[in-house]
C-alpha positions as CSV (number, residue, x, y, z in Angstrom):
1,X,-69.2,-38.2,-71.1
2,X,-70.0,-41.6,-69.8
3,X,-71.7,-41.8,-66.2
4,X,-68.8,-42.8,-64.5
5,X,-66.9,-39.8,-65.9
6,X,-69.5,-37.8,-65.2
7,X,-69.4,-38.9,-61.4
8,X,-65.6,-38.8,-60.9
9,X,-66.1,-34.6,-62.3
10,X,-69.0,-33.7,-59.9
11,X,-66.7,-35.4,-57.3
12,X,-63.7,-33.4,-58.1
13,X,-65.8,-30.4,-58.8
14,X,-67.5,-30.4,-55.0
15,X,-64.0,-31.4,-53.4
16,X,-62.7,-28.1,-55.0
17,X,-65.1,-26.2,-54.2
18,X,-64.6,-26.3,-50.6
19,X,-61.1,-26.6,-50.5
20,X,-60.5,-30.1,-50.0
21,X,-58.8,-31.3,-53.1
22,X,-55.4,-33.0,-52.6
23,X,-52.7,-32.3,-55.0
24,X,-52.7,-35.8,-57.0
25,X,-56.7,-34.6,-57.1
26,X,-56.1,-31.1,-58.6
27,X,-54.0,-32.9,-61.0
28,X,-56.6,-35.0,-62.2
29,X,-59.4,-32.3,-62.5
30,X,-57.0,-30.1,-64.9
31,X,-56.6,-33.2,-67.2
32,X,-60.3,-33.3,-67.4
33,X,-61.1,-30.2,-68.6
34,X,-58.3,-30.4,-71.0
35,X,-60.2,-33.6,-72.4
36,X,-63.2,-31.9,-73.9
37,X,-65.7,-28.4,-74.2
38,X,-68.5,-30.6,-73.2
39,X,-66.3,-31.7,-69.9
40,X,-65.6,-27.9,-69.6
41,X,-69.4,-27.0,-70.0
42,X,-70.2,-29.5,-67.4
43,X,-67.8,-28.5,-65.3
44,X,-69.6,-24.6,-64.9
45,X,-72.8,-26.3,-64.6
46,X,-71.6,-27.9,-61.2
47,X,-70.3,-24.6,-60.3
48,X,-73.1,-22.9,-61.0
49,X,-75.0,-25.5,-58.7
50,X,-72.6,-25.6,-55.9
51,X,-72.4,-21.7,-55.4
52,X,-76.4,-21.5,-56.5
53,X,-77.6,-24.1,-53.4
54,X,-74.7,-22.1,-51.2
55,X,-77.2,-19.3,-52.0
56,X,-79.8,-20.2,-51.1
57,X,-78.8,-21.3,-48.4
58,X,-77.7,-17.8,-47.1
59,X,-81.7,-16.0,-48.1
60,X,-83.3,-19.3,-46.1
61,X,-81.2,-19.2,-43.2
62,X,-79.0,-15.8,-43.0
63,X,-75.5,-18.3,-42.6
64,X,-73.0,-18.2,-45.6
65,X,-71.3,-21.4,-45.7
66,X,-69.2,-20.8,-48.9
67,X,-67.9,-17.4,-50.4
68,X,-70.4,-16.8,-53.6
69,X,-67.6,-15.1,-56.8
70,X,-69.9,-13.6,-58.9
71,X,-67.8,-14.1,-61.5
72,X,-68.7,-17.8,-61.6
73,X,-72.3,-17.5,-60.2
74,X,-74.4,-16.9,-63.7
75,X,-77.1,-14.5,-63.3
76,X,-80.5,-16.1,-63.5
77,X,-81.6,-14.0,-66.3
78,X,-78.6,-14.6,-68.3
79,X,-78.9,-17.3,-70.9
80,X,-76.0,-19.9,-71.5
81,X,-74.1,-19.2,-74.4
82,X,-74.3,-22.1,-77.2
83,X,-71.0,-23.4,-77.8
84,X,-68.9,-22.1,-81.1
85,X,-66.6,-24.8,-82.6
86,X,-63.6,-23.3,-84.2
87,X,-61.0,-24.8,-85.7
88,X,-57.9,-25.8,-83.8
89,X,-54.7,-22.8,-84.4
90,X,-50.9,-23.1,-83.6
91,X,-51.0,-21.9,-79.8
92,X,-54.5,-22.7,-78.6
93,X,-53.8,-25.3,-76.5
94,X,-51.3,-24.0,-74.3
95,X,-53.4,-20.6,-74.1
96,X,-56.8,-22.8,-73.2
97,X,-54.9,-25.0,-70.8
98,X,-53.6,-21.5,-68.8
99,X,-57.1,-20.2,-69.0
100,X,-58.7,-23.7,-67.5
101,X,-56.2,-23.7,-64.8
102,X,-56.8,-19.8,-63.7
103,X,-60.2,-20.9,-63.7
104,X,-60.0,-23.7,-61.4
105,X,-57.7,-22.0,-59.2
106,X,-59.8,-19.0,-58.9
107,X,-62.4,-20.7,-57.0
108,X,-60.1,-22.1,-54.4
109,X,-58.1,-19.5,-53.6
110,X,-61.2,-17.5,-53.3
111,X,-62.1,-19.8,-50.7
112,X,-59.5,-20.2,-49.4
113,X,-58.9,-16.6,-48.5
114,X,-62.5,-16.2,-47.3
115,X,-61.3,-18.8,-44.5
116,X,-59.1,-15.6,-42.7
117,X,-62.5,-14.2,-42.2
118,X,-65.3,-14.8,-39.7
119,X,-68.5,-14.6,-41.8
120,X,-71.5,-13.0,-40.0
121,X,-74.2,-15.0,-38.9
122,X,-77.5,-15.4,-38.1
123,X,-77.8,-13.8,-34.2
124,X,-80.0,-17.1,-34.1
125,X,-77.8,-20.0,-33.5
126,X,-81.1,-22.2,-34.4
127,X,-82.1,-21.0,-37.5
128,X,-85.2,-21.6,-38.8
129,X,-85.9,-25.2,-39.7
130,X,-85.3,-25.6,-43.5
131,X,-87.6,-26.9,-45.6
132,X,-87.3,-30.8,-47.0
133,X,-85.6,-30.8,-50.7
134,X,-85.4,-33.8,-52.6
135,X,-81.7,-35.0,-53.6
136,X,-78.5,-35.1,-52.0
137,X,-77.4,-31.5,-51.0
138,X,-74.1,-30.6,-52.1
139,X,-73.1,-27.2,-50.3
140,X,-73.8,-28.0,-46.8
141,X,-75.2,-25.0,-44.5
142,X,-74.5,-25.1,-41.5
143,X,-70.6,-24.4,-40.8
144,X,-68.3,-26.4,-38.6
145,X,-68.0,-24.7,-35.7
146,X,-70.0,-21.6,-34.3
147,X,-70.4,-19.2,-31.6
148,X,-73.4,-19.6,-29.3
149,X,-72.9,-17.3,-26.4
150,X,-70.1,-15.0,-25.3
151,X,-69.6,-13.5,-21.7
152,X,-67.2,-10.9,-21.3
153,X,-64.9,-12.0,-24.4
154,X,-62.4,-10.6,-26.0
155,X,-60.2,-11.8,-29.0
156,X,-56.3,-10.7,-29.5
157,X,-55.9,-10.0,-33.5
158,X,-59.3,-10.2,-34.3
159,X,-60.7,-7.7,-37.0
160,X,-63.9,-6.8,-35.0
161,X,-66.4,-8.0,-32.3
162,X,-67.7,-11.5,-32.7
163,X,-71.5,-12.3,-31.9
164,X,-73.3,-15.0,-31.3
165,X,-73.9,-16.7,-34.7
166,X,-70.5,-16.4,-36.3
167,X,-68.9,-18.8,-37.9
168,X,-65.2,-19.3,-36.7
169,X,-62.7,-19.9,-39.7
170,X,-61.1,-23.7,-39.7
171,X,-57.2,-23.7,-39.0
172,X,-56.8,-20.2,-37.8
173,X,-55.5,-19.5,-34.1
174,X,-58.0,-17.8,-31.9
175,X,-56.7,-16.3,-28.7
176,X,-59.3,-15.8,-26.2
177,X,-57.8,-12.9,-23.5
178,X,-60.4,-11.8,-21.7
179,X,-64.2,-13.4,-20.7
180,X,-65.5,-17.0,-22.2
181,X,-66.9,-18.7,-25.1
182,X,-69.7,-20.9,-25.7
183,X,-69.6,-22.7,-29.0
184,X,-71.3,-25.3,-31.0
185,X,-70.1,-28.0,-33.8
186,X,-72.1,-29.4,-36.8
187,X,-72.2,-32.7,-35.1
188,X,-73.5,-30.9,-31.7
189,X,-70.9,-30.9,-29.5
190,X,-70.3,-28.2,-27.1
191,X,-67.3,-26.6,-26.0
192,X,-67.0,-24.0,-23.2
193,X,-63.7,-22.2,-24.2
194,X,-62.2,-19.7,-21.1
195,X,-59.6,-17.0,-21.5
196,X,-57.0,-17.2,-21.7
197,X,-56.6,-20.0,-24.0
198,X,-55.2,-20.1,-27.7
199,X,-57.2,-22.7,-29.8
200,X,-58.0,-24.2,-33.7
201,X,-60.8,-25.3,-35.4
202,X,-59.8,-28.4,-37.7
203,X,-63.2,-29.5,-38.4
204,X,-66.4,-30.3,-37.0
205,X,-64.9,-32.8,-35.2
206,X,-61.3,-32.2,-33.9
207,X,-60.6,-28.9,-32.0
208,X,-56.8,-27.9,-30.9
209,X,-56.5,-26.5,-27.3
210,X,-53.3,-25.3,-27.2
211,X,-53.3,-23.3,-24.0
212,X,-56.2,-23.0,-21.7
213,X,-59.0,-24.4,-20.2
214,X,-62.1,-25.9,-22.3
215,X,-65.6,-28.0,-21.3
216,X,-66.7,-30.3,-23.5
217,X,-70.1,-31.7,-23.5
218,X,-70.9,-34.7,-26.3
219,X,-74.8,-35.2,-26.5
220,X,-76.4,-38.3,-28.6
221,X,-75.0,-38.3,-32.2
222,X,-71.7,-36.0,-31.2
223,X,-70.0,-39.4,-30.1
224,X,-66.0,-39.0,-31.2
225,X,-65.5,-35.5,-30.8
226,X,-61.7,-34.6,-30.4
227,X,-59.8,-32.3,-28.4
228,X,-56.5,-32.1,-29.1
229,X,-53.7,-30.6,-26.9
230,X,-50.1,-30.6,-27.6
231,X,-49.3,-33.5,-25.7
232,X,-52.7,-35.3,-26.0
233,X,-55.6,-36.3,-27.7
234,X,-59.0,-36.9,-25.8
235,X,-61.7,-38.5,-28.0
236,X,-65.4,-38.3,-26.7
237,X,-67.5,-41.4,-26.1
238,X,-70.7,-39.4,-25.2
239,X,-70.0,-37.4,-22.0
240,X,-68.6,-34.5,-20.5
241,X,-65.2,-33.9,-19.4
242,X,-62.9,-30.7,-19.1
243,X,-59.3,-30.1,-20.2
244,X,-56.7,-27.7,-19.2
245,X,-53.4,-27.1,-20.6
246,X,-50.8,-25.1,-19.2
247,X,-47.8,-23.3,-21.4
248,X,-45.6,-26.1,-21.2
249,X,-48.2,-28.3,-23.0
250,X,-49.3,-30.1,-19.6
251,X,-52.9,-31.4,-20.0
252,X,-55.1,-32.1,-17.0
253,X,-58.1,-34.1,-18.5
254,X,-61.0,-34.9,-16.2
255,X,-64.4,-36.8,-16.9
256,X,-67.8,-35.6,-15.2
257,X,-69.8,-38.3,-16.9
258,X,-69.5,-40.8,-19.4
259,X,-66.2,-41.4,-21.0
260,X,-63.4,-40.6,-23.1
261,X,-60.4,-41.9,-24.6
262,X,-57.1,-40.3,-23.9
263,X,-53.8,-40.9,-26.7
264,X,-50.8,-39.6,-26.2
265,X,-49.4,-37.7,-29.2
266,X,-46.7,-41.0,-29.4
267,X,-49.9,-42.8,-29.1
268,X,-51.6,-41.6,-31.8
269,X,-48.7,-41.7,-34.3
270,X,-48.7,-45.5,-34.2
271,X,-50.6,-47.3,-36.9
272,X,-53.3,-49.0,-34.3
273,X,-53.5,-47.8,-31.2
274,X,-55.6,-48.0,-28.1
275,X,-55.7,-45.4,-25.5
276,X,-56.5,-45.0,-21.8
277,X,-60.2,-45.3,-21.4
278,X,-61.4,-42.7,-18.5
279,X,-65.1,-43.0,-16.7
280,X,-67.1,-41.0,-15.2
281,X,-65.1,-39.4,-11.9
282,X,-61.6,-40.3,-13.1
283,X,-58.9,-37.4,-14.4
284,X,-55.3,-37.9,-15.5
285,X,-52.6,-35.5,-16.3
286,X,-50.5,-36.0,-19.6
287,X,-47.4,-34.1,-18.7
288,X,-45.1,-32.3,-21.0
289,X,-42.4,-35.2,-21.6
290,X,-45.9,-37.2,-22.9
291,X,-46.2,-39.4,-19.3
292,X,-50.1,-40.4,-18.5
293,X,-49.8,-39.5,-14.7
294,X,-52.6,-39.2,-11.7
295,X,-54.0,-35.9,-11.3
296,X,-54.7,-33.7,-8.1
297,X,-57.9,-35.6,-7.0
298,X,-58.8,-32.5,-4.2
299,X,-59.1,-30.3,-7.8
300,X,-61.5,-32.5,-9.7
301,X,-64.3,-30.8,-10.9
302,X,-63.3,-27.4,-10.7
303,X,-62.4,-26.7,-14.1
304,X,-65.5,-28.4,-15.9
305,X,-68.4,-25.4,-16.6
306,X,-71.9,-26.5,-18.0
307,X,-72.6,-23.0,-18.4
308,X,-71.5,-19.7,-19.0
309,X,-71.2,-16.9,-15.8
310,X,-74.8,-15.2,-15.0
311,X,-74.5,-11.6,-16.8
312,X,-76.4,-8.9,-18.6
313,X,-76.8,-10.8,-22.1
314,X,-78.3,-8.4,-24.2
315,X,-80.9,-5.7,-24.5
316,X,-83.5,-3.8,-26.7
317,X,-83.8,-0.2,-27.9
318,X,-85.9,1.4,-30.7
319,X,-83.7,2.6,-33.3
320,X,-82.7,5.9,-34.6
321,X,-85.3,5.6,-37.5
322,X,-88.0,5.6,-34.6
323,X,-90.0,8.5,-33.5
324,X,-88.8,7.8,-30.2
325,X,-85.3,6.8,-30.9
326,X,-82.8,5.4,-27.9
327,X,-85.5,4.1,-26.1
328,X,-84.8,1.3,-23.4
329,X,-87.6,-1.9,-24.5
330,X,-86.3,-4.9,-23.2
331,X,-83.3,-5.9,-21.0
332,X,-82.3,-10.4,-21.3
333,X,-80.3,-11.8,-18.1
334,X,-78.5,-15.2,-17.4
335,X,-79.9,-15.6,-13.7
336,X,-78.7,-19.0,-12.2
337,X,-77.9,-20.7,-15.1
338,X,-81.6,-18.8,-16.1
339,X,-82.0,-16.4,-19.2
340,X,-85.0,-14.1,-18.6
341,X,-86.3,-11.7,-20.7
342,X,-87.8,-8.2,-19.0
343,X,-89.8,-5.5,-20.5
344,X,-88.7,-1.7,-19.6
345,X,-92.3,-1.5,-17.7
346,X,-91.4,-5.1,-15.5
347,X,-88.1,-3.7,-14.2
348,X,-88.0,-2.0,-10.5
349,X,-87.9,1.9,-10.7
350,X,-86.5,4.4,-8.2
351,X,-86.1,7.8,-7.1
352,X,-83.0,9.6,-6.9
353,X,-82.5,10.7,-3.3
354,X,-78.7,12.4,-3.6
355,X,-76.3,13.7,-6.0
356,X,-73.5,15.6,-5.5
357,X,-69.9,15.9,-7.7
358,X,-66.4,16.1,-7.3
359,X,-65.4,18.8,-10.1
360,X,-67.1,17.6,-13.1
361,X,-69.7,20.4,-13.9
362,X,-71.5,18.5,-17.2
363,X,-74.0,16.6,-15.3
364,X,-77.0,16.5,-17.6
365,X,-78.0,15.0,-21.0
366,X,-81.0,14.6,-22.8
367,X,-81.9,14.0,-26.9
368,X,-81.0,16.6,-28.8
369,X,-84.4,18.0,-29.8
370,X,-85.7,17.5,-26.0
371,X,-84.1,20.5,-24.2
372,X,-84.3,21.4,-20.5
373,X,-85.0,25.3,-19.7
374,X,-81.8,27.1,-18.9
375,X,-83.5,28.1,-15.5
376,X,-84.2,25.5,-12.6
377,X,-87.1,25.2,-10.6
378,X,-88.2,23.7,-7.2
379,X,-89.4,20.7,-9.1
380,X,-87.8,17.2,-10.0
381,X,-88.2,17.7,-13.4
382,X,-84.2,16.7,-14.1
383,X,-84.4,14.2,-11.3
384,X,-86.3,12.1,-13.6
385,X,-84.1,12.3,-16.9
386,X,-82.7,9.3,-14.4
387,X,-85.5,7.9,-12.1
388,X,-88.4,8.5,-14.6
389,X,-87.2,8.3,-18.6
390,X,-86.6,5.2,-20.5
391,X,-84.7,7.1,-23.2
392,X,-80.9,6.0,-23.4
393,X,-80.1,9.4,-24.4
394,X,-80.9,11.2,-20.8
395,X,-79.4,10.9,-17.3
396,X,-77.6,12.3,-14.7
397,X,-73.7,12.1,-15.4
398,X,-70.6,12.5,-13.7
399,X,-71.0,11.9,-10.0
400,X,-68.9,12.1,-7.5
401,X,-66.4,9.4,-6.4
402,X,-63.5,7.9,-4.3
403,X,-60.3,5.6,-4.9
404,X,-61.4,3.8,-1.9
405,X,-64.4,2.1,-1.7
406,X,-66.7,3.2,1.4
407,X,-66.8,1.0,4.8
408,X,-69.7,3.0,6.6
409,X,-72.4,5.0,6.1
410,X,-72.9,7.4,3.4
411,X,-73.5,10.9,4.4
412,X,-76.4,12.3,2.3
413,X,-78.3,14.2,5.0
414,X,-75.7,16.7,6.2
415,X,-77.3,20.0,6.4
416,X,-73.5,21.3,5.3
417,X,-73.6,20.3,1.8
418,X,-70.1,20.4,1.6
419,X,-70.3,17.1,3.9
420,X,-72.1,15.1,2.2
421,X,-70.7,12.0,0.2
422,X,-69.8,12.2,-3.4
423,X,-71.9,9.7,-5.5
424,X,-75.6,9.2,-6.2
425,X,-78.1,7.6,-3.9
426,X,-81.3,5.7,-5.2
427,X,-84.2,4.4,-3.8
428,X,-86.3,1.7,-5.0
429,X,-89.9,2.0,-5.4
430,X,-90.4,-1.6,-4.2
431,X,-87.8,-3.6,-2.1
432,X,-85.2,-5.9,-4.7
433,X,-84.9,-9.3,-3.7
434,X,-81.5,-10.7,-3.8
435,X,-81.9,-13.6,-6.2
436,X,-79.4,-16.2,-8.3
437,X,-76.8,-13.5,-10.7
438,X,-77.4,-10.4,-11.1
439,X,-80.6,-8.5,-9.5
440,X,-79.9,-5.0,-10.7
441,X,-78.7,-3.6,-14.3
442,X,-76.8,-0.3,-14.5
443,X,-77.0,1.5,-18.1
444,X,-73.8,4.3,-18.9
445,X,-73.7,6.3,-21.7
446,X,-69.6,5.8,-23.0
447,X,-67.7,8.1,-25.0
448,X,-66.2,5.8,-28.1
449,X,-62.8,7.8,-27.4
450,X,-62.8,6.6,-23.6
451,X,-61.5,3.1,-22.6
452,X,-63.6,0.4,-24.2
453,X,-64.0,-1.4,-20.7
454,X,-66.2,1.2,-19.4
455,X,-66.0,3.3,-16.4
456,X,-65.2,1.3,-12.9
457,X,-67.4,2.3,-10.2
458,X,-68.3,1.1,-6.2
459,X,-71.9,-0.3,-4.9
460,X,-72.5,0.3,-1.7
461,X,-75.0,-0.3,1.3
462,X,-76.5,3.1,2.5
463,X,-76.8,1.6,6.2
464,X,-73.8,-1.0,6.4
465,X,-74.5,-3.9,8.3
466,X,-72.3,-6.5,10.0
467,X,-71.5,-8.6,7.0
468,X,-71.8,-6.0,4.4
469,X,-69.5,-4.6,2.0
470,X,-68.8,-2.4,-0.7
471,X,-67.9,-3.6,-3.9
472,X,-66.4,-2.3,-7.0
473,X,-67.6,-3.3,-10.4
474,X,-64.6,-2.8,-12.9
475,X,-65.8,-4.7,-16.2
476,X,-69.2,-4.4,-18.0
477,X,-71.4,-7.5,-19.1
478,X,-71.8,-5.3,-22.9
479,X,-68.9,-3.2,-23.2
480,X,-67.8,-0.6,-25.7
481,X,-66.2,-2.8,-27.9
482,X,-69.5,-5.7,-27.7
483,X,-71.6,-6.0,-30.4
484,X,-74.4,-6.0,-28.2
485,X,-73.6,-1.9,-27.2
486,X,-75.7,0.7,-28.4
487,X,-74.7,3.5,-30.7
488,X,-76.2,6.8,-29.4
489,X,-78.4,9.1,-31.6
490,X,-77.4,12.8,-31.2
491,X,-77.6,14.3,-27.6
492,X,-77.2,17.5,-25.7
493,X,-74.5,17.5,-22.8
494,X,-75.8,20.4,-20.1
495,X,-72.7,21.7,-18.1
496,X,-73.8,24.1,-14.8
497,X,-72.9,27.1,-13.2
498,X,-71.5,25.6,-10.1
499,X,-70.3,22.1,-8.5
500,X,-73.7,20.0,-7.8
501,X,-73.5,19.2,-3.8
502,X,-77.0,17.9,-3.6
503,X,-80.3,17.0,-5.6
504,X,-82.0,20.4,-4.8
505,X,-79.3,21.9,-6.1
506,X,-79.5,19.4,-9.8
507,X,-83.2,20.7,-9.9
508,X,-82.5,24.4,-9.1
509,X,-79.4,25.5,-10.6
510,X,-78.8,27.0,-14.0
511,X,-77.1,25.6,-17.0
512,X,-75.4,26.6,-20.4
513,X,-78.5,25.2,-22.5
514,X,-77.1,22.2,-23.3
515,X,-74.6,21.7,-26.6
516,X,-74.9,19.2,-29.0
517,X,-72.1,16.4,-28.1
518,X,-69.4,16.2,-30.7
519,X,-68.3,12.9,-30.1
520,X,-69.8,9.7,-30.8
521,X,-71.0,7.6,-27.8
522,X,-72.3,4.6,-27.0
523,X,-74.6,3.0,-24.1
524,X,-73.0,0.1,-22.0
525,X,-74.7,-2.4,-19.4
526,X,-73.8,-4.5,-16.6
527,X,-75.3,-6.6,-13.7
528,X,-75.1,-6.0,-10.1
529,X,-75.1,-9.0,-7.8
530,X,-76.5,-8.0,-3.9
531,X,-74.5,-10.9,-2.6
532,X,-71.3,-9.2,-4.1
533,X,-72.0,-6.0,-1.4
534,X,-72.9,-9.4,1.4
535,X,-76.3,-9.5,1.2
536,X,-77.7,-13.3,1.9
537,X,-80.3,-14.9,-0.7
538,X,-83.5,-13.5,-0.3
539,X,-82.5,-10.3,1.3
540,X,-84.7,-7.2,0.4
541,X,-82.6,-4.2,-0.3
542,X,-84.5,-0.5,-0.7
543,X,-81.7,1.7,-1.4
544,X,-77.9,2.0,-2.4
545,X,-75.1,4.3,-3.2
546,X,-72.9,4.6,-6.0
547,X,-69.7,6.1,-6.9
548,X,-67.2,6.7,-9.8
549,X,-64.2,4.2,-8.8
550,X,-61.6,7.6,-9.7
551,X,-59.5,5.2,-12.0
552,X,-59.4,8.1,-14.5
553,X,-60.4,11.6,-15.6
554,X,-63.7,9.8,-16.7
555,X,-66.4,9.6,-14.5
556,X,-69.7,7.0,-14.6
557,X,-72.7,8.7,-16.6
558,X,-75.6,6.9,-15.6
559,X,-78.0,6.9,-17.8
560,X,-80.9,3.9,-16.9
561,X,-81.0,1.4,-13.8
562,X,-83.5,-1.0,-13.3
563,X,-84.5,-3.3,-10.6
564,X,-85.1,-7.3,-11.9
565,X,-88.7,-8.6,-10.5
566,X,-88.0,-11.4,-7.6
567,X,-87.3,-15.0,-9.7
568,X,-89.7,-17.9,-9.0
569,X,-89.1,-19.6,-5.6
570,X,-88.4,-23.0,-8.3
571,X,-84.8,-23.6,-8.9
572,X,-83.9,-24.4,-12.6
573,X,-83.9,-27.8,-13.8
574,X,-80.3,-28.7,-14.0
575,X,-79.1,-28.2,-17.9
576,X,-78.2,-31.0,-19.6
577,X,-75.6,-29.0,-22.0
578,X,-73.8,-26.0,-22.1
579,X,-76.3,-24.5,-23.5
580,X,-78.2,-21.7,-21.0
């Protein structure tokens, strides 16, 4: 083949590969392989590279940027077949042609379908920095858009949880119902997506908001990033700005610095156009007949977010491979725009100072080779399967509860135990300082079979205040459904010979011996926020009551809570992107 020839087919080749070829282009790449067997031989060799740097790729970083047929990738041990030359027969060439184009095809509609799918990631958005190679790389790695962070999200249609790392599919609606998204282009742009909001990912480049609100933030090199809406189209000149669009297809589009350029869909249908250039502090609304309008300048600003919601982000358990399986290591925060790490040991403990049911008798868990004597004792040996043990797999379940939150004191002293409030009391070893998000983490083990947003339940002061409150926490930072929740090992479930009324009664009462639990469960987390229950920044708080919300038949199984150490007196630098 000459080189030209040669160039036009690696072209063509690459173009197919990732499902870019236009139909005059298809077209032209049959009629080459119809030319020649050397054209045809060539042609698997740029396969064969293609899917072999796509790869690699995947073992250096962990991200699959193209789908890898092993029909077409040759094994490295297999040896290319020499050609056989065989004379021409009535027939051949309609057969060969058929072949050729099955083969072509394949590829691309392998592709293509692989598009429907999110491919997993690397949990690591920044992946290790890959070595230099010399020459051009064909396959690129990193994908066009990816998810960074998620806070409470949840997707409508979507085959299973996403994580940070995955790589959203280009041209497929996402509909985001529940929580936020933090994603991140090739080109680094940044988009804050919140629910609920229906959007597309052309490219790199261009993102479709159809419904919903979005924050963009365009950092050196990003320059030109598009957002389009169904009446609009906002191009980034290196800046942040936010964009909300309503069901009718209104856009409300407001710059926090820099600038952007706004079209109109009429706009941008025109061979040259110019749009409306907005600065830093300006906002327009491109209404659903297409008219550029003034926004509501008392609103500006209140859409834009630089950063997702403080929450629980993640946490850290050996696994069920471990001699120790189920065990709580490390717990990661957002606190004021902040993520902190903590190890199990730097958390705040407590003691449990009251328990006491409404009906539920199965109040005790542990592993199921660790099992508590039948018999109780005048010890607090089962106090601390809550207040002492890092193990996922023990706690103190089913306390007591109301439908109505309290507004006064808890009574946990009441020499007539059938008094005293239902719930469980704690007591911190040390006093927890109300910091920025959340200064407490709550742990519940969760049935798979229960409702995947976890058990509600009320916070409350033990000595209310003027100013203080109960509050009721109804959603989890991890919930069942999060890839970030922990499936269970095996564990025993211990139900007793009488309702619980108090925490001498926990320790002294007898139980069945504890069964091994038939259904799978799974351990869910969330924050809790003192200035939620009214506390004022920097308030010391020693104790606090909790109950079961009585949404349901289910009731809260506590099985870990932690105090978070006081943060540093320094506040955050101010970020400078969506990224925590």
């Amino acid at each position: 083949m000459t080189y030209d020839l040669n160039k036009r087919l690696a072209e063509l080749s690459h173009r197919s590969v990732h499902n870019s070829l236009t139909a005059e282009e298809h077209a032209e790449l049959e009629e080459l392989l119809l030319t020649s067997p050397e054209t045809r031989d060539e042609y698997f060799l740029l396969l064969d590279l293609e899917y072999g740097l796509a790869k690699l790729a995947v073992e250096e970083t962990g991200r699959q940027s193209l789908s890898l047929p092993e029909a077409v990738v040759r094994p490295a041990n297999q040896k290319r077949e020499q050609p056989v030359v065989t004379p021409l027969r009535v027939g051949y060439w309609p057969l060969l042609a058929l072949t050729l184009v099955g083969l072509l095809v394949a590829p691309v509609v392998y592709w293509t379908a692989s598009q429907t799918s999110v491919a997993q990631g690397d949990h690591q958005v920044e992946g290790k920095s890959k070595e230099a190679r010399s020459g051009p790389e064909i396959a690129p790695a990193v994908a066009a858009m990816q998810i960074v962070q998620l806070a409470r999200s949840r997707f409508f249609g979507e085959p299973r949880a996403f994580a940070p790392g995955d790589t959203l599919a280009l041209n497929h609606d996402y509909a985001l119902v529940e929580g936020s998204v933090q994603l991140r282009s090739r080109t680094g742009a940044e988009m804050i997506v919140q629910a609920p909001a229906v959007f597309t990912v052309h490219s790199a480049e261009r993102v479709l908001l159809k419904v919903g609100e979005c924050s963009v933030y365009a950092p050196k090199g990003a320059e030109g990033f598009r957002v389009l809406t169904p009446q609009a189209e906002v191009v980034d000149k290196g800046t942040r700005f936010s964009i909300s669009v309503n069901e009718s297809g209104e856009a409300d589009v407001e710059v926090i610095e820099g600038a952007a350029e706004v079209f109109t869909t009429q706009e941008t249908s025109e061979p040259i156009h110019t749009g409306l250039l907005l600065e830093a502090g300006e906002g327009r609304v491109i209404n659903s007949m297409g008219e550029v309008v003034a926004g509501d300048g008392s609103q500006f600003g209140r859409t834009y977010k630089s950063i997702l919601p403080d929450r629980i982000i993640s946490f850290d358990v050996t696994p069920k491979e471990d001699p120790e399986p189920d065990k709580l290591l490390m717990v990661t925060a957002q606190r004021g725009g902040k993520t902190v790490s903590y190890d199990v040991n730097q958390l705040i403990g407590f003691d449990l100072i009251h328990f006491k049911v409404n009906q539920n008798i199965n109040n005790l868990t542990t592993p199921l080779l660790s099992v508590d004597p039948k018999h109780g004792d005048d010890t607090r040996r089962r106090a601390e399967y809550l207040d002492r043990d890092h193990c996922l797999c023990t706690g103190i379940l089913n306390p007591g509860g109301s439908a109505t939150p309290l507004t006064s004191d808890p009574d946990i002293n009441n020499e007539d135990l059938n008094k005293r409030t239902p719930g469980l009391a704690v007591r911190f070893h040390e006093p927890i300082v109300n910091g920025p998000g959340a200064d407490i983490v709550f742990f519940d083990l969760h049935v798979v079979v229960h409702p995947e947003d976890g058990d509600p339940f009320h916070v409350s002061p033990t000595h209310f205040e003027p100013g203080l409150k109960s509050h009721t926490i109804g959603e989890y930072d991890i919930s069942l459904v999060d890839h970030g929740s922990h499936q269970l090992s095996s564990f025993r479930l211990y139900g007793f010979d009488r309702r619980i009324r108090s925490l001498d009664e926990l320790c002294q009462s007898n139980h069945n011996g504890g069964v091994p639990h038939a259904v799978p469960a799974k351990v869910i987390a969330t924050g809790i926020d003192l200035s939620d229950l009214g506390y004022p920044k920097g308030a010391e708080v020693r104790e606090l009551f909790i109950q079961d919300a009585m949404d349901d038949e289910n009731y809260i199984d506590p099985v870990f809570i932690g105090g978070f150490p006081p943060v540093s007196s320094t506040s955050p630098a101010e970020p400078t992107s969506t990224e925590e």
